[in-house]
C-alpha positions in Angstrom: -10.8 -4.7 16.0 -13.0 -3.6 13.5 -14.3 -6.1 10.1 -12.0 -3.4 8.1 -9.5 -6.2 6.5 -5.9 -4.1 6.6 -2.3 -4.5 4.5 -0.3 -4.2 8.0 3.3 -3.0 7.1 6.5 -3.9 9.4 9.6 -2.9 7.8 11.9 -3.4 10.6 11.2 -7.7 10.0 11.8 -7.6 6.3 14.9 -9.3 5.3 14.8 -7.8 1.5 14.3 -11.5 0.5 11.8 -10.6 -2.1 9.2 -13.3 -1.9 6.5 -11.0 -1.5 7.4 -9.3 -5.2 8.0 -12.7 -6.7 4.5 -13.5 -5.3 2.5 -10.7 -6.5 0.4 -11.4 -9.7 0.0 -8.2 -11.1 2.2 -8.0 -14.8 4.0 -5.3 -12.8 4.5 -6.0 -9.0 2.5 -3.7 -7.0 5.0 -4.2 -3.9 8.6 -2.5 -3.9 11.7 -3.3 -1.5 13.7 -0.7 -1.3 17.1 -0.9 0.2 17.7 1.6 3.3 20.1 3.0 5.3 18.8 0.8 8.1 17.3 -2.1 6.0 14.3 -2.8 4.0 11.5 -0.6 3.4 7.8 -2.0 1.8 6.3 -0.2 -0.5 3.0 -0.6 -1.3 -0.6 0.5 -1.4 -2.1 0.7 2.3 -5.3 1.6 0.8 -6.0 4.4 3.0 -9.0 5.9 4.4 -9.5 8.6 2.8 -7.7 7.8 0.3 -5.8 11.1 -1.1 -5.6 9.0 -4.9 -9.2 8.7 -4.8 -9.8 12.6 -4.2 -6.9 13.1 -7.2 -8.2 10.8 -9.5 -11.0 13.4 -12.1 -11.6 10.7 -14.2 -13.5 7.9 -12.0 -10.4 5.1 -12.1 -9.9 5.1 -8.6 -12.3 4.4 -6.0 -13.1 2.9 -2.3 -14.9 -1.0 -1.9 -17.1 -2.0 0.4 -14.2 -3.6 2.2 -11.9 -0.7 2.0 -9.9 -1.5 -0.6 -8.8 1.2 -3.0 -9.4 0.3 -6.7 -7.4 1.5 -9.8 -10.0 0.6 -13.0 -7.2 0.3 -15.9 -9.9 0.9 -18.8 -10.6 4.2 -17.1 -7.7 5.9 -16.1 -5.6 7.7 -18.2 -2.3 7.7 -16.6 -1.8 11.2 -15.8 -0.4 10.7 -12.2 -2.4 12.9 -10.3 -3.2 9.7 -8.2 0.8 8.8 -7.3 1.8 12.6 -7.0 -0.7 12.5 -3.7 0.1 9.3 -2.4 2.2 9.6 0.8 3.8 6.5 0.6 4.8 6.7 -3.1 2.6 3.3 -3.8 1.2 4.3 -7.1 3.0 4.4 -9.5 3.5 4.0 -13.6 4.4 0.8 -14.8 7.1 0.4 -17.7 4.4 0.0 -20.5 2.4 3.5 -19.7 0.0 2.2 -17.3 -0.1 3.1 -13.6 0.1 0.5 -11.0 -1.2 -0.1 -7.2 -2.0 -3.0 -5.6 -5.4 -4.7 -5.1 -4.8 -6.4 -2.2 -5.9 -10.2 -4.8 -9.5 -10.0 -3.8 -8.8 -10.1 0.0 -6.1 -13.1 -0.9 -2.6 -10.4 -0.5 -0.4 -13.6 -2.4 2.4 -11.2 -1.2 1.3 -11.6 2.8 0.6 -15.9 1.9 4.8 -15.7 0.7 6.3 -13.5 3.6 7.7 -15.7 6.4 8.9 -13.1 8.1 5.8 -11.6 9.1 6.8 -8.2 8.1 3.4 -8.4 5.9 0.2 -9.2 7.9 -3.4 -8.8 6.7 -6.5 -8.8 9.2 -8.8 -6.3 11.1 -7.8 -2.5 12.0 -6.3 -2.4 15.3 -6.9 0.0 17.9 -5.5 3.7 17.0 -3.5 4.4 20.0 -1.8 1.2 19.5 -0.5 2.0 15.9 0.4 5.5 16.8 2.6 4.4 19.0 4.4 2.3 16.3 7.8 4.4 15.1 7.1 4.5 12.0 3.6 5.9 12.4 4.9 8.3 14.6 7.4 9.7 12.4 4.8 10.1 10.1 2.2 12.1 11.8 5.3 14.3 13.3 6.6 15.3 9.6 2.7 15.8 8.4 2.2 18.2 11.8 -0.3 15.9 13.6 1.7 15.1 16.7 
């Protein structure tokens, strides 16, 4: 485990209950439940390293913390998408009053993680990389983008 604090995603324990977008704080939740064929799916930011939205982003809004968290400054972006037409999970996004929207993970306090009692939202150190490739989801992933 490395001190990189990680939004850890596991679909196949949500229950489409909601909590976590109840929870979130932002004007516009940040999180997305989505039914599927075979259940729930999250969607949100998993603040990725690199970060595709941060390369996109040609006006400074977007950027990397010390902690790994991806940032979205509000009073500099200019909503022209660039930043959710790269993201490969589809977790940025424009809000219903113009603005575009991605989570910010509540200072290293996810409220969304603090409300899930299903565990299908965890937050804590990276774990080992041959672990989560052999997670389904991950590996459907890296099939479709050629990796595997």
């Amino acid at each position: 485990m490395s001190g990189k604090q990680l939004l850890h995603i596991l679909p196949e324990r949500c229950t489409g209950c909601m909590d976590c977008v109840k929870a979130c704080p932002m004007e516009e939740p940040a999180i997305r439940i989505p039914k599927t064929p075979g259940g729930w799916d999250i969607v949100v930011c998993r603040h990725c390293s690199p970060a595709p939205c941060v390369d996109a982003c040609k006006f400074g809004a977007l950027w990397v913390k010390e902690d790994g968290t991806v940032f979205l400054a509000k009073e500099l972006c200019t909503s022209c998408k660039a930043c959710a037409a790269v993201c490969p999970f589809g977790a940025v996004f424009l809000g219903p009053t113009g603005e575009m929207v991605k989570c910010d993970l509540c200072n290293g306090e996810p409220k969304c993680v603090e409300a899930c009692k299903e565990g299908a939202l965890l937050y804590g150190g990276t774990p080992d990389k041959g672990l989560a490739r052999e997670r389904k989801p991950v590996r459907e992933l890296l099939s479709i983008r050629g990796f595997v």
